[in-house]
C-alpha positions as CSV (number, residue, x, y, z in Angstrom):
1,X,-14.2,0.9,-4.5
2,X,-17.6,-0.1,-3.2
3,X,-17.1,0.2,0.6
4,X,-18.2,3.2,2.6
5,X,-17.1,5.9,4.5
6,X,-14.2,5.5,7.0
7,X,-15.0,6.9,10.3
8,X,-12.8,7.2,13.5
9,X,-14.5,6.8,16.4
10,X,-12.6,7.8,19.7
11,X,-15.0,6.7,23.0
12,X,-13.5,5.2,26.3
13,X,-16.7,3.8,26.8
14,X,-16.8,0.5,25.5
15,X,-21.3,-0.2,25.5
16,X,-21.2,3.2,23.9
17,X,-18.8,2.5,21.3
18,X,-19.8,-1.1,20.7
19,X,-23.6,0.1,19.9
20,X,-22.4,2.9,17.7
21,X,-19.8,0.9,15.4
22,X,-22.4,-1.7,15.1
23,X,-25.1,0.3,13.9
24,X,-22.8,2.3,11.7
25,X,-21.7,-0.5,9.8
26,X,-25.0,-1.9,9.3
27,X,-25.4,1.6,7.7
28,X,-22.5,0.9,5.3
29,X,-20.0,2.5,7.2
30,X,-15.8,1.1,7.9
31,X,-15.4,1.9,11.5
32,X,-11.7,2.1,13.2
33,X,-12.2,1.8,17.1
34,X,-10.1,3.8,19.4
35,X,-10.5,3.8,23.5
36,X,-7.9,6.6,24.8
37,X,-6.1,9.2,22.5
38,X,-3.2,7.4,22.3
39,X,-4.8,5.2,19.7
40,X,-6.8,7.7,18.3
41,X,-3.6,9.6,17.2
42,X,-2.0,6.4,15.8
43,X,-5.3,5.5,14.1
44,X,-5.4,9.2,12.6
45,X,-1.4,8.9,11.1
46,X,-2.0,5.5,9.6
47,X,-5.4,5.5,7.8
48,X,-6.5,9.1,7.3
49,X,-10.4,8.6,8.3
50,X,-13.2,10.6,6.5
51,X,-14.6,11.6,9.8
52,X,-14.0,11.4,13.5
53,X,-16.4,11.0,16.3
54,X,-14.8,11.9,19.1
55,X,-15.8,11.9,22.9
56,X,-14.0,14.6,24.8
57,X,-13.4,13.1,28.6
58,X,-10.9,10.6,27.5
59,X,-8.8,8.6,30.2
60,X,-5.2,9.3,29.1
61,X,-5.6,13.3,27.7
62,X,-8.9,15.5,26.9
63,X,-10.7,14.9,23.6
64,X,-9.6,18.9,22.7
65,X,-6.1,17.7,22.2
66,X,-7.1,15.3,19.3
67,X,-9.0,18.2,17.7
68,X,-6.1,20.7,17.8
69,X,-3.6,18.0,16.4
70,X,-5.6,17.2,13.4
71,X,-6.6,20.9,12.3
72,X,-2.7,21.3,12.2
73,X,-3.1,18.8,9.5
74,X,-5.8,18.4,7.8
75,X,-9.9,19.7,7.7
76,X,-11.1,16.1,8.4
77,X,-15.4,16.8,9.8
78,X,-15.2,16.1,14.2
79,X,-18.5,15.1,15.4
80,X,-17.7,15.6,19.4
81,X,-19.9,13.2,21.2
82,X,-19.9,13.4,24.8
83,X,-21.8,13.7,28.1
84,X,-20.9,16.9,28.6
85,X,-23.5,19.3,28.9
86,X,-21.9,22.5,30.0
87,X,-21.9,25.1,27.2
88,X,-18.7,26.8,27.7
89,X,-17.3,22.8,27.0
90,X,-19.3,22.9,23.5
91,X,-17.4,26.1,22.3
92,X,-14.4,25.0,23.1
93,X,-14.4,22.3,21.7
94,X,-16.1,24.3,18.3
95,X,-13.3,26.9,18.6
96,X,-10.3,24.3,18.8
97,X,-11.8,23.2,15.2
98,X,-14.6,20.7,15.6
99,X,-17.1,20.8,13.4
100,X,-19.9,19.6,15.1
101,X,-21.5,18.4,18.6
102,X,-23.9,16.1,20.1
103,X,-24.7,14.9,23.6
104,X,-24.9,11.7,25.2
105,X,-27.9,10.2,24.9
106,X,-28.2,10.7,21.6
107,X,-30.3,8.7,19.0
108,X,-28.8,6.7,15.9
109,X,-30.9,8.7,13.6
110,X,-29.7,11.8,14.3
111,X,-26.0,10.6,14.2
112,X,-26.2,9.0,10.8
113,X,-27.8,12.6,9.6
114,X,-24.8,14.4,11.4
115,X,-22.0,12.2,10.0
116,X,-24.3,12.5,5.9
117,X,-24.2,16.6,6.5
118,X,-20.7,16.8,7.6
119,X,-19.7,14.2,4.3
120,X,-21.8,16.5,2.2
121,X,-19.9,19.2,3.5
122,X,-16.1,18.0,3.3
123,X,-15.5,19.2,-0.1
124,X,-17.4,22.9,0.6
125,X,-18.7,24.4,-2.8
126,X,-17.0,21.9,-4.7
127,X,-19.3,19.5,-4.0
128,X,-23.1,19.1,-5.0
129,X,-26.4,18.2,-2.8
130,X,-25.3,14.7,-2.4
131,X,-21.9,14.7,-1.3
132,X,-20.2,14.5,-4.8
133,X,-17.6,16.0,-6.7
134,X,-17.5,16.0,-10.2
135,X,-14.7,17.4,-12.4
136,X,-15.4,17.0,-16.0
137,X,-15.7,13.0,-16.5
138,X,-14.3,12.5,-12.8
139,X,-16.8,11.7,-10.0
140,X,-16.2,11.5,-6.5
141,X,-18.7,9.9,-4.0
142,X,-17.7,10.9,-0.8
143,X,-20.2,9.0,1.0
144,X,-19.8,5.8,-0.7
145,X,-16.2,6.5,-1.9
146,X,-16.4,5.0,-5.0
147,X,-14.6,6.9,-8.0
148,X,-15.6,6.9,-11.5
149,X,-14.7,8.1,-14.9
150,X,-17.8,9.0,-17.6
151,X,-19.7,6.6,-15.1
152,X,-17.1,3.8,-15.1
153,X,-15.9,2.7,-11.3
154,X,-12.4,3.2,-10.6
155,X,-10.2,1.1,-8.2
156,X,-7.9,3.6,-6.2
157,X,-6.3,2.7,-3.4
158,X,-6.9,4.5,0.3
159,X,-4.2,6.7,-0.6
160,X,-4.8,7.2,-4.2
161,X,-8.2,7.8,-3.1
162,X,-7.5,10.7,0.1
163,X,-4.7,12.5,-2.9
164,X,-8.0,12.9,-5.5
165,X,-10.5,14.2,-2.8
166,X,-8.2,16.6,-1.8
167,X,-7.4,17.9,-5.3
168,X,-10.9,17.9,-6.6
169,X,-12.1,19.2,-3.4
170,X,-9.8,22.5,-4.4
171,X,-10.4,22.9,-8.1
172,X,-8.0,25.2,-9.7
173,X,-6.2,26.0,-6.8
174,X,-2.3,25.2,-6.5
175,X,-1.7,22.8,-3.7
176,X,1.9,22.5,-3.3
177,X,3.7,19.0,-2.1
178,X,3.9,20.0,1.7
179,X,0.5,20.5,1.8
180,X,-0.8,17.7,0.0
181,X,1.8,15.5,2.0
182,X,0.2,16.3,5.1
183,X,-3.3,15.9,4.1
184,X,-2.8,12.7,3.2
185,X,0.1,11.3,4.8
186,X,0.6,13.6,7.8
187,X,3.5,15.9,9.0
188,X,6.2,13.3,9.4
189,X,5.7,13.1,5.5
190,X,6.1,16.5,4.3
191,X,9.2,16.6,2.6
192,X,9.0,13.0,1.0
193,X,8.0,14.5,-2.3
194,X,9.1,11.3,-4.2
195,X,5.7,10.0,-2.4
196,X,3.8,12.4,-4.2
197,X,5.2,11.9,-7.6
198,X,4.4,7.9,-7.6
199,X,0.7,8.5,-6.3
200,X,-0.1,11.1,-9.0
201,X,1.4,9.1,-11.6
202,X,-0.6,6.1,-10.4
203,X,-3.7,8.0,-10.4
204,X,-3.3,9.9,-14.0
205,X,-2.6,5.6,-15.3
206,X,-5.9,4.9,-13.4
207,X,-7.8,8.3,-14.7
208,X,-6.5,7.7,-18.4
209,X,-8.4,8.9,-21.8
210,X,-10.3,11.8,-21.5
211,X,-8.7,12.9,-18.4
212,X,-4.7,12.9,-19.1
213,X,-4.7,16.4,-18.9
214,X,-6.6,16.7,-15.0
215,X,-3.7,16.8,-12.7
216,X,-1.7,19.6,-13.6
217,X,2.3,19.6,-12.6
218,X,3.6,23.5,-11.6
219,X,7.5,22.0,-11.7
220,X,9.1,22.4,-8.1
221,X,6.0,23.8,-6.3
222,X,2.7,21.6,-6.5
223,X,-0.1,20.1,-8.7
224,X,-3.6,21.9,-9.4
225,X,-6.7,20.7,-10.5
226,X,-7.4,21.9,-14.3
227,X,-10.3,23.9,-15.2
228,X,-13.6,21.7,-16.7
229,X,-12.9,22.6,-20.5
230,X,-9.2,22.0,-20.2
231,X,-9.4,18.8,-18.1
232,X,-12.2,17.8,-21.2
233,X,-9.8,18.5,-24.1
């Protein structure tokens, strides 16, 4: 994989949106474009973005309702952009579970460093200075989302791709089906475990060699992510 970030960006206002996507993908960025939350919800059950930018006063419901939906789900980075200025507006917003906020009118350059610092951030402690997560031979751009295996580039689908962050992004710790089902499917999908077991297997073919032994099964509960020397053996 050699394209960039996905990013979701929720704005009614269609100059305002237009200028931001197309700056954003001259920056190497995929943008998905969403004007009410209507869209922005289907958007958000069908591709699974790698951050959201979301403006608050939306015509059919209020930006907060997007927020709450996806923290049931999932701890995908919310950049709120919107012209509110009022400061009890930007705590709500950061209590529902956004992670960040600017106001409108806000410069390009600052945006692109939000949306790098929240990337850099999506995996917590797992991931280093630039964004990365490395488990023994596996890398993990998640700027770039490009995979590799001792410095080889791996072709994962979008799916394939979400089920590896996640794990990585929690090394050692058992995540059981439900959860990774609605991290990378969504709710509707959390008791299709026969999903899961096809996507692992299709990543441990894809992660092969020195890495057979990453994804560890724990029968009828979950997978983990092995420790460095084990996953190395």
């Amino acid at each position: 994989m050699t394209a960039g970030a996905r990013l979701l960006i929720v704005e009614d206002d269609e100059p305002t949106r237009r200028s931001v996507v197309a700056n954003l993908v001259a920056h190497g960025y995929r943008l998905t474009e969403a004007e009410d939350a209507g869209a922005a919800l289907r958007s958000w059950d069908a591709e699974r973005p790698d951050v959201i930018l979301l403006d608050l006063g939306l015509p059919d419901a209020d930006g907060g309702t997007i927020i709450r939906r996806v923290r049931k789900e999932a701890t995908t980075p919310i950049l709120v952009l919107s012209a509110r200025g009022a400061e009890s507006e930007k705590v709500a917003a950061l209590e529902a579970g956004a992670d960040d906020y600017v106001t409108k009118p806000f410069g390009m350059d600052e945006l692109r460093a939000r949306i790098a610092a929240l990337l850099r951030r999506t995996a917590g402690p797992a991931s280093d200075h630039l964004g990365a997560v490395a488990i023994g031979p596996v890398r993990l751009d998640l700027t770039s989302r490009v995979a590799t295996v001792d410095g080889t580039p791996v072709d994962l689908t979008p799916r394939e791709y979400e089920l590896l962050k996640t794990m990585l992004s929690n090394p050692g710790r058992l995540l059981t089906k439900a959860r990774l089902l609605r991290a990378v499917w969504g709710t509707a999908y959390a008791d299709e475990g026969h999903y899961l077991h096809v996507y692992v297997s299709r990543l441990r073919r894809k992660l092969a060699g020195s890495t057979r032994n990453l994804i560890v099964a724990e029968p009828g509960v979950g997978y983990r992510i092995a420790e460095v020397d084990r996953a190395q053996r």
